[in-house]
N, C-alpha and C positions, 0 to 999 in steps of 0.2 A: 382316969376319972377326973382329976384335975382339968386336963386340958379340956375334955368335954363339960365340965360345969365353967368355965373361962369363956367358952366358943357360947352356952348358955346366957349367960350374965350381958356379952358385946352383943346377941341379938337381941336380947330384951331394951339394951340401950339403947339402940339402934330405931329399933320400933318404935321408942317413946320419944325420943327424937323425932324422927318421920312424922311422927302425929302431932308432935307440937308446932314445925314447922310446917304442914297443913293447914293448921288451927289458924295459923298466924296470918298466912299466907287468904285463908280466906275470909279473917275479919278484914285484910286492909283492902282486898276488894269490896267488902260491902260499905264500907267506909267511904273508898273512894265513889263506888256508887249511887251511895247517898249523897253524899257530895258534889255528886255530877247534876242528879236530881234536882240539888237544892240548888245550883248556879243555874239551872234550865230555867227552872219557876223565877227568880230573880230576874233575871234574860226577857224572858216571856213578859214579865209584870212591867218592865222597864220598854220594853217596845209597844207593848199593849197603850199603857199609858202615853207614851211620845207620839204617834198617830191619832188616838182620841185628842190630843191636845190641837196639834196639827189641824185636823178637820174642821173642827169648832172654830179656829181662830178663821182659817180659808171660809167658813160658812159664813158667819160673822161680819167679815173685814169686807167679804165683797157685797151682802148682801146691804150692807150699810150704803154703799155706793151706788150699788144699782139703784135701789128706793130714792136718793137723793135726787142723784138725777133725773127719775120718773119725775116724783111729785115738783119738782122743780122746775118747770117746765123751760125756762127761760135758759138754763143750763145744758137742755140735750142741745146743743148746737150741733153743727156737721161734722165735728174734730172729735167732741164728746161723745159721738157715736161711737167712734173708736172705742173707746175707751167704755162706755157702754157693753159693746161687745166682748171685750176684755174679760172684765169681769162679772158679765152676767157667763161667760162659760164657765170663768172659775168655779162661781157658783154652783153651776151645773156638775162641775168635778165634784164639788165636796160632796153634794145630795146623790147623785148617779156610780160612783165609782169607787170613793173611800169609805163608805159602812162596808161593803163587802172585803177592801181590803184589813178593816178593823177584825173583822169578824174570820178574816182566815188566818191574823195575824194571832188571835188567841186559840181558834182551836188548831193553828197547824196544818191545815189543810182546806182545801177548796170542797167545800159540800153543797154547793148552790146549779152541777149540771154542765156536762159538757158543752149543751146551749146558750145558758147564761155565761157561761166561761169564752166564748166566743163573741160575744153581742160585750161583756164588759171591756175587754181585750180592745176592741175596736172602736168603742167609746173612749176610752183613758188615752187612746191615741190620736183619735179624732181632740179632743180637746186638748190634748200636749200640743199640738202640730197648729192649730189653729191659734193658741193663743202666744206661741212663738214668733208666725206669722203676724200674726195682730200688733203685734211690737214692733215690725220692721214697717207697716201701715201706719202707725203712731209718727213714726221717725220722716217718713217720707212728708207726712203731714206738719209737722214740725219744718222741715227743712221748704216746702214751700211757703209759711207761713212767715218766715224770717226772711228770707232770698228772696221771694217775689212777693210784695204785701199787698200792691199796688192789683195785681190780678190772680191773687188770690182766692176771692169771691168766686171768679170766674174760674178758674181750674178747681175748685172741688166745689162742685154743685152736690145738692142734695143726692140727684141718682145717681152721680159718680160716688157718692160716697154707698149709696145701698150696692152697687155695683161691685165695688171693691172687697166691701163685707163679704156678699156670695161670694166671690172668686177666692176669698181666703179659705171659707168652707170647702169650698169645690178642690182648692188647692190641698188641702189638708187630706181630702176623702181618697183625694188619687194615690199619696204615699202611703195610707194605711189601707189600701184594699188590697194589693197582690199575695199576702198571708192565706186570703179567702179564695185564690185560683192558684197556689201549690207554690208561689214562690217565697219559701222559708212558710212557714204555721205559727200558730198562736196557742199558746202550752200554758200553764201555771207551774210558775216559778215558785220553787219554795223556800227562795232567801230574797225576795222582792214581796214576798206573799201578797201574789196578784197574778191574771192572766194577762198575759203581755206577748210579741213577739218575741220568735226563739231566735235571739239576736246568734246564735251561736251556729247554728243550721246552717245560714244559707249569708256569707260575707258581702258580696254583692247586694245583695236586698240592705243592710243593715250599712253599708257605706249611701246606696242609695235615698235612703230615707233621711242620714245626716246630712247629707247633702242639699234635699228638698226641701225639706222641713225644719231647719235646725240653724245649717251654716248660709242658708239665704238670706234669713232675715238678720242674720249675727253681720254680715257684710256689710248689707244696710245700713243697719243702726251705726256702724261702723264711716260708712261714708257720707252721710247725711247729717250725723255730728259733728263729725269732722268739720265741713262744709260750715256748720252751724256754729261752733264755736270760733272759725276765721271770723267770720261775717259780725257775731259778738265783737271782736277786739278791733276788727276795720272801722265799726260804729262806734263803739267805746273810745274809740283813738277820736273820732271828727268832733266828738261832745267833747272833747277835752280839749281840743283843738278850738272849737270856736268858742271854749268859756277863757281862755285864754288870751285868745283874738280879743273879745269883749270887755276883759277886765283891763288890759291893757289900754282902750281906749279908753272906760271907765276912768281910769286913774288919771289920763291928760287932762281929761275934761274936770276930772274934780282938780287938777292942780292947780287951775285958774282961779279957781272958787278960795280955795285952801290950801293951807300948808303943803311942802312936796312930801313932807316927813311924815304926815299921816296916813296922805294917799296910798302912797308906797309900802305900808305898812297894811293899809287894808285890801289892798289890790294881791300885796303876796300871801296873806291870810287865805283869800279867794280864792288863788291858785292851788297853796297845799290843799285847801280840803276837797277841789274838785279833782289832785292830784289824788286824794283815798280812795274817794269814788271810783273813781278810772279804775283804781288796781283791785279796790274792793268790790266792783260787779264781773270782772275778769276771772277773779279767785273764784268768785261763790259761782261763776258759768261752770267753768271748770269742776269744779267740786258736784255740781247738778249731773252734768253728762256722764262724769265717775262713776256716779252711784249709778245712774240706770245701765252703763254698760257694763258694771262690777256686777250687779246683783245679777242679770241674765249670767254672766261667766259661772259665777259662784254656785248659782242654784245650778244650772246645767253641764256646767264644765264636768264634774265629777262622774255624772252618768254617761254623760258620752263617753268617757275615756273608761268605764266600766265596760258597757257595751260595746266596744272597739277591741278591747281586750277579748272580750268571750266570742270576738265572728275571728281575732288573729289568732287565739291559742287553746281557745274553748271554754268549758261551762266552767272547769276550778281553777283559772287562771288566779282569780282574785277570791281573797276569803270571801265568805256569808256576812261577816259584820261589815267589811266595808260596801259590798255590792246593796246591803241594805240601805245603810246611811247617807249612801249614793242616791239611790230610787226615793228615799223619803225628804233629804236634801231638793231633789228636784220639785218635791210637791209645795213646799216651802217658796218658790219661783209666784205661786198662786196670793199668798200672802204680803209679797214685797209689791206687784202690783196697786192695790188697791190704795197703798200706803205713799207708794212714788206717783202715781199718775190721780189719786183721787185727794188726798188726806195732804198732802204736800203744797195745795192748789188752795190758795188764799180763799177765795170765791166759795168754792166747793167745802171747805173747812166752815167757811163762815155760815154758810147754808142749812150743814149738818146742824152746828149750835143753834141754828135759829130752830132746827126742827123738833130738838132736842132739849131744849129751856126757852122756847116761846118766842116771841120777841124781842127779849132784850138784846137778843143778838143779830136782830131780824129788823132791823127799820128802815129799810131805803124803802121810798114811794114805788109804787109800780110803774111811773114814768121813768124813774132812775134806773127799773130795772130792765126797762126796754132799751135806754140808751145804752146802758154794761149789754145787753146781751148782741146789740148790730158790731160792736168789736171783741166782743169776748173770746169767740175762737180764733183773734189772731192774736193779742194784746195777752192772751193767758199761757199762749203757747214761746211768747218771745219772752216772759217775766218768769213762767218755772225754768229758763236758763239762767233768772238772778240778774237780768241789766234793767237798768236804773228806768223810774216811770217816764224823765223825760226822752231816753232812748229808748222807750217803747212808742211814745208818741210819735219819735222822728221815723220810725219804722214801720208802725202803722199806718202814718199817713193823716194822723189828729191834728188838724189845723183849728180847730175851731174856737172863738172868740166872745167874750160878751154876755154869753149865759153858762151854768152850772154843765160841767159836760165830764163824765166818768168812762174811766175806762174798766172801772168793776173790779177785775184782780190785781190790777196796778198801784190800784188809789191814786191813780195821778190826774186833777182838775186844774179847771179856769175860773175863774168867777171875776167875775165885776162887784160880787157882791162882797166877798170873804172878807174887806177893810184892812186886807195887805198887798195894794195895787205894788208893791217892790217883790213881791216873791214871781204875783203874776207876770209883772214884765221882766222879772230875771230867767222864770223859764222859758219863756215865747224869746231871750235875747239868748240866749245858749241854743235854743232849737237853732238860728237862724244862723250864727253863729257857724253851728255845724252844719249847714247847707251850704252857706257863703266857702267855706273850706273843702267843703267835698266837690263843689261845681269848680274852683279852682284847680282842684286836682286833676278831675275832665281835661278843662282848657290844654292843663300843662300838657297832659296825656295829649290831648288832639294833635297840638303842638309840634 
């Protein structure tokens, strides 16, 4: 009897045990499941918000641009078309492509239609691809504007420039159509939340498309910088060189006049500070070309190397947080445009505030602004690399003498009138200066 109320007592233990640890076992899952709930909702609030924020700034930022240059009419020049283009698609992204992905981003899911899921899909790529393109067009334009100034004019005509537009469209349409005839498809992705190409499908199509659309115009901009900040420090170097040459003879001729102990003293004054200039338009070139080749790396790097990842090892190669932060990083690319190619641009800055608080910020005559706009697309394209106005004019090709004459984003004038005929003839003796040295260099070359 004993042993049977003992073998009693250890089952009743036993039971109340079992049921405690139960108990326990199934508050800390609903605990943890609340808990999962409640990091979801945070998660969700926290991307929901970074996309809304996103958009707005991409709607915003470009749409400021685009209007400037509309109503401005002296500013759509041939180069500004570019750039026009730019970011009128940007635009077109924020209004066509990101409310759908705000709106999948909160409910989680794509509820807008296997049709629309196709037609946005090929949209969001159509504008990635074009305006990646549009970059490498920018840069080519760039690099003739600096390298050849002289026939300039003549190699981008207006229909080569509407010319080039199409073919970037046309270019862009060809890499995002093979989805639409079975090579690799177009799925909605639920850690990009957006229809996109199934970059994981089909590696081939997904090496092809970086290739066409992505690492072409990255080449580019790559070698026509390149190209463009040489050509900065060969010209930076002959203004140094001829203010050099000049002050030097400056100084013989004032020693005849004057002390040799002053001359000498203001002649090497002369030097150092065209000596800051020199290093200080090299720097700020340099530092210009950084940021427009940095910001394409930045904003793009991280998706491509997403998307690389899911065509070599598959769809959960890379978490959900980072493939996100990837795809929304990229949209971000939309933003630094309008900011480096529009808001950066003296002219175009100034234009805004005119349009924006009246005229105070607004006063040149409409003759002034006819003469800024016959150099403006070469004279704005050699100064947002940061060299100095009189090596914008020796590059341009600005000879001109006697009356008021602008270069609009440079600020760099002549006047007869201004009542400081020493500055006038210091710039017109450093331009020449720097001819007289670069035609020597010729000779020696011939030589």
């Amino acid at each position: 009897l004993l042993f049977t109320g003992a073998q009693h007592v250890l089952a009743v233990h036993l039971q109340y045990a079992l049921m405690m640890s139960i108990n326990s076992s199934l508050s800390y899952k609903n605990a943890s499941g609340n808990l999962t709930l409640l990091e979801n909702g945070v998660d969700r609030i926290t991307e929901s918000i970074a996309i809304i924020v996103i958009a707005i700034f991409i709607c915003l930022g470009n749409l400021v641009i685009v209007l400037t240059l509309y109503k401005r009419s002296y500013l759509l020049t041939l180069s500004n078309k570019f750039v026009f283009s730019l970011t009128l698609s940007n635009f077109l992204l924020s209004v066509l492509v990101l409310p759908f992905v705000v709106t999948s981003s909160i409910k989680r899911e794509w509820i807008f239609g296997v049709v629309w899921c196709n037609f946005s899909a090929l949209l969001y790529m159509l504008i990635s691809s074009a305006s990646m393109l549009t970059l490498g067009l920018i840069a080519i334009d760039r690099y003739y504007a600096v390298l050849y100034p002289m026939v300039y004019p003549r190699k981008i005509t207006g229909n080569r420039a509407v010319v080039a537009i199409v073919y970037v469209w046309l270019h862009s349409l060809i890499g995002c159509l093979p989805p639409l005839f079975g090579w690799s498809s177009l799925e909605f992705d639920q850690f990009k939340w957006m229809c996109v190409a199934a970059w994981h499908k089909q590696a081939g199509y997904t090496a092809f498309w970086q290739i066409w659309c992505a690492l072409l115009p990255f080449m580019i901009m790559m070698i026509c910088y390149g190209f463009i900040f040489r050509v900065a420090r060969i010209k930076a170097r002959k203004i140094h060189c001829g203010s050099v040459v000049i002050a030097e003879e400056d100084t013989q001729r004032n020693g005849r006049k004057n002390s040799s102990t002053s001359t000498s003293s203001s002649g090497s004054r002369r030097n150092a500070f065209q000596g800051v200039v020199y290093s200080a338009n090299q720097c700020k070139a340099l530092i210009t070309i950084l940021v427009v080749i940095g910001a394409f790396v930045i904003t793009w790097g991280p998706y491509m190397v997403v998307i690389t990842s899911e065509a070599l090892w598959g769809k959960n190669s890379i978490s959900p947080t980072l493939e996100t932060l990837a795809t929304w990083l990229s949209f971000t690319s939309a933003i630094c445009h309008p900011l480096i190619y529009g808001l950066w641009n003296k002219t175009v800055r100034k234009e805004l505030l005119g349009m924006c608080f009246g005229d105070r910020y607004y006063r040149e005559s409409f003759v002034q602004r006819q003469r800024t706009s016959r150099l403006f697309s070469i004279s704005n394209r050699i100064t947002d690399l940061g060299l100095s106005p009189h090596l914008t004019a020796l590059m341009a090709g600005e000879r001109t003498l006697g009356h008021s004459s602008s270069t609009g984003d440079t600020g760099f004038s002549y006047s007869q009138d201004s009542g400081n005929p020493y500055v006038l003839a210091k710039g017109w003796t450093i331009c020449m200066g720097a001819v007289d040295c670069f035609l020597h260099q010729i000779s020696h070359r011939l030589q």
